[in-house]
N, C-alpha and C positions, 0 to 999 in steps of 0.2 A: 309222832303225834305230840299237842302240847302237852309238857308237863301235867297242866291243872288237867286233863281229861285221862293221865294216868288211871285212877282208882275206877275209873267208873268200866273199865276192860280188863279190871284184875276175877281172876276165877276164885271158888271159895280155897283153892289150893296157891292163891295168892301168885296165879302165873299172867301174866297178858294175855289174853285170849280173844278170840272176834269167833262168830259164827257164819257158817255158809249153808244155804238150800240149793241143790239143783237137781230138778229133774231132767231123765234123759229117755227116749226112746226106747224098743227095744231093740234096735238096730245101733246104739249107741251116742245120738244124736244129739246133744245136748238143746234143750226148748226154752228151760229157762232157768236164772241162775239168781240168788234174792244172798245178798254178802252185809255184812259189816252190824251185826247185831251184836251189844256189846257186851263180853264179859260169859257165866256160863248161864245157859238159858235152857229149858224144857224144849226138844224136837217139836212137839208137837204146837207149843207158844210158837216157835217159826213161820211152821206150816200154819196156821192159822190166820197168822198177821198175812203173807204170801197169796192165802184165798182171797181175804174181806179187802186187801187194800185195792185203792182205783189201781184199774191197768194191771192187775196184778196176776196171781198163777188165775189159766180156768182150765177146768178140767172138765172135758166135753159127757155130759149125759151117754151113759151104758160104756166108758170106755175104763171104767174099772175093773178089770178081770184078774188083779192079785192082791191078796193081802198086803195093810201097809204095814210096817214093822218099823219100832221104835224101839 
């Protein structure tokens, strides 16, 4: 990455850092995968941006049957 966009992927423990979402099946299936959010960020800010954005995750009506866990 450039130099000048070093800081803005530094974590408050001052490491490089990126984040990743993926959801998977339960057969193991990977459905969808949301990468490169910069720096350390809240799970749940992830998952959030991942629902509301166009084209982004959906999750079909009555097919939540587990706890999510953050």
């Amino acid at each position: 990455m450039p130099a000048v966009d070093i800081p803005r992927y530094r974590s408050r423990k001052s490491e490089i850092t990126t984040n990743a979402l993926g959801v998977y099946t339960p057969d193991m299936q990977f459905i969808y995968v949301l990468v490169g959010w910069e720096g350390s960020v809240v799970d749940g800010r992830v998952l959030r941006d991942a629902i509301t954005m166009r084209n982004g995750l959906k999750v079909p009506q009555g097919n939540i049957t587990k706890k999510l866990y953050f």
